[in-house]
N, C-alpha and C positions, 0 to 999 in steps of 0.2 A: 175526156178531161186531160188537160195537160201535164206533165210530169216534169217536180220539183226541177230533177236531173239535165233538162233540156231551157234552165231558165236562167240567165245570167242576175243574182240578186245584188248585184254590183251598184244599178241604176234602177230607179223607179221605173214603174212603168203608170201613166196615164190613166185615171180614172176611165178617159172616152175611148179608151184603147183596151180597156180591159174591164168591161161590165158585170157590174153582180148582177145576179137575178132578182133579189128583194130590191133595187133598184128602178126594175123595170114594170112594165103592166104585167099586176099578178091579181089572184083573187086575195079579198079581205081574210079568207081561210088560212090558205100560205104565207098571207104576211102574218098574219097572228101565231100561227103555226111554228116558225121563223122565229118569232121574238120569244118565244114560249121556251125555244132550244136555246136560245142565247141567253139568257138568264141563268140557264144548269151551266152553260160553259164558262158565265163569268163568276158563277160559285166554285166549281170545280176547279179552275185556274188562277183562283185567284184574284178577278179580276177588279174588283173594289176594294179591294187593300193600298194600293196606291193612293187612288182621292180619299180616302177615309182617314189615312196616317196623313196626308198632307192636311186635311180638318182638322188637326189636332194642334195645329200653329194656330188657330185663328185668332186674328187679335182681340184684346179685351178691350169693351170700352162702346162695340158695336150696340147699337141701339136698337130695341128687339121689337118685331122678331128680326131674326137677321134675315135679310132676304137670298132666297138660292136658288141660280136660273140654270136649269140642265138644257142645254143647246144640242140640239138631237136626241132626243128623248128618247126615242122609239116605243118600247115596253114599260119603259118608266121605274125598270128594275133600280135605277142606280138611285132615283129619288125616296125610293122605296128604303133604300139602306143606309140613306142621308137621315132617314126622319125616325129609324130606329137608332143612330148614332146618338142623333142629339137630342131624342128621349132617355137615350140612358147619361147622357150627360147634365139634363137638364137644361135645356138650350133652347131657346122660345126661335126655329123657323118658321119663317116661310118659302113653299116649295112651288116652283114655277115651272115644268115642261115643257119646250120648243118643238117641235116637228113640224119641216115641210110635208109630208106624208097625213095627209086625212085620215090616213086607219090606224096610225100610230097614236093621236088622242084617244081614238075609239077602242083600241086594247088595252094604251095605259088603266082605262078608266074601269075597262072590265077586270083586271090585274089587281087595282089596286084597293085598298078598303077604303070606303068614303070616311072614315073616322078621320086620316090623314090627311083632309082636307088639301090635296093638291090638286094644283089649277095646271091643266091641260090645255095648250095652245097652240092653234095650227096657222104657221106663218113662216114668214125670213125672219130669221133671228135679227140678221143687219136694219130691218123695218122695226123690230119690237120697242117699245117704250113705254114700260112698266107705268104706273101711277104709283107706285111706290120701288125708288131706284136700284137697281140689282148690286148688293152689297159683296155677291160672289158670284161669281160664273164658271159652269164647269163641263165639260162635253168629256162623252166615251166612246170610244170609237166609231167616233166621225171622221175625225182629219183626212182618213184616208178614204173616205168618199168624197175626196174633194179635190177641184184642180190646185196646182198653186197657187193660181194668183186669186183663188176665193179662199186658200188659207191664209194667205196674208192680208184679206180681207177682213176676215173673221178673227186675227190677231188684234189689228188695228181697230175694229168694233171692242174686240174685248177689255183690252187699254182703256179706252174709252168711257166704256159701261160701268164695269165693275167698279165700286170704290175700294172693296178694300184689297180685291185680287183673284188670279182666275189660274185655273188648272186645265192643261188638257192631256186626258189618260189613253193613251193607242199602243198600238202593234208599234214592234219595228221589225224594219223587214228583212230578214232572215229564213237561210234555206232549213237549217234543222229544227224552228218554230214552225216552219210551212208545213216541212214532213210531218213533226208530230200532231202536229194539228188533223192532217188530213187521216193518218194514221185512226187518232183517238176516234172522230167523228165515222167514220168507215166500222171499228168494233162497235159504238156503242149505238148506230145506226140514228145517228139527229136526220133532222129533216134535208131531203135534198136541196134545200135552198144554202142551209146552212155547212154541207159537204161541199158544195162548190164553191158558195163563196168566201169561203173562211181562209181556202187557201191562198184564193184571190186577192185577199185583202192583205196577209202577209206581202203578196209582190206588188201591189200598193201603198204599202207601208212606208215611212219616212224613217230615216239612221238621223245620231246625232246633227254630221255635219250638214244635211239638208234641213234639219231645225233652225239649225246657227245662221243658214243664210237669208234664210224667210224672215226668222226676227231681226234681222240686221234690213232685210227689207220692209218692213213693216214699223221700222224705227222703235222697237222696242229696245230698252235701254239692257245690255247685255247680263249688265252685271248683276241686275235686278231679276236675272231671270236663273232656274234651276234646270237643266235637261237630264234626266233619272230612268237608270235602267233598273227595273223590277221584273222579276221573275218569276214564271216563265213567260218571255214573249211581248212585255211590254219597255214600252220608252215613253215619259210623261214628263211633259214642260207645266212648270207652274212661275205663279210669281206673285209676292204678297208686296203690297203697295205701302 
């Protein structure tokens, strides 16, 4: 494994340059294994505080249930924390899960209670088209599984989709989020998929100003849009329509 210290986190480096392993052919164990550890780390860090305080803008008026498309679903943890939000707020969803990844529906499902009635779907998000229209849209660490020019893809679908606006929650890439990152996972022993690619995905990670240029290529209107450092270790673009 590469060391932070030998890494200039100046410049992105390339998803096809720089592979995680839950990426690659794995068994349906280790990828569930995987998503299993990524659920403590995104409790542990915080890592649904971000979309949950941006949930809190939603506008009044939406026509219920309101609809809510997680784009990279994986585990299905974050939809999971969408539909305890807006139980305790009173807030009639619907919850809709994206994953290119076949085992990713198949853990969400094992994950989740069926009481919560979410629908689990295995496809390109850019192909998806609801029968009932996606009112919000919202991904968690995705972006940095992804090249540019399919983020600026998936901006410009988002635009698109969503009526009323869309969020997306990630890393930014930073060497002392890398360290401790790799640090914490190393004490508390997550799974090795999750030791290697966790650091990976910090030096994948996109800063403000690589935000700024994507959405100015993507013709997303600037002003319209929010880029938010939360702590620790995240950077989240949103925008309410």
């Amino acid at each position: 494994m590469w060391s932070s210290a030998e890494i200039d986190f100046r410049r992105r480096v390339a998803p096809r340059d720089l592979p995680e392993l839950m990426d690659g052919d794995c068994s349906y164990e280790d990828f569930r294994g995987c998503l299993g550890n990524l659920e403590q780390v995104n409790r542990w860090l915080l890592g649904y505080r971000p979309t949950l305080a941006w949930l809190e803008r939603l506008p009044r008026g939406l026509r219920d249930p309101v609809h809510i498309v997680d784009v990279g679903s994986g585990g299905g943890d974050l939809l999971r924390q969408i539909a305890g939000w807006a139980r305790r707020r009173d807030i009639a969803v619907q919850l809709t899960g994206i994953d290119m990844n076949p085992y990713a529906a198949r853990a969400a499902a094992e994950f989740t209670p069926k009481e919560l009635r979410i629908v689990w779907v295995t496809g390109d998000a850019l192909e998806y088209r609801p029968k009932k229209p996606a009112d919000i849209v919202v991904s968690s660490l995705m972006a940095h599984h992804l090249e540019e020019e399919e983020i600026i893809a998936l901006l410009r679908w988002m635009e698109s989709t969503a009526r009323a606006g869309w969020f997306i929650n990630d890393l930014e890439r930073s060497e002392w989020s890398c360290r401790m990152f790799g640090w914490v996972a190393e004490v508390v022993g997550w799974h090795p998929f999750v030791r290697h690619d966790g650091p990976v995905s910090f030096r994948r990670a996109l800063r403000k100003e690589d935000w700024l240029r994507l959405l100015a290529m993507a013709a997303v209107p600037r002003e319209a849009v929010t880029v938010e450092h939360w702590w620790p270790g995240r950077l989240c673009v949103g925008r309410w329509k």
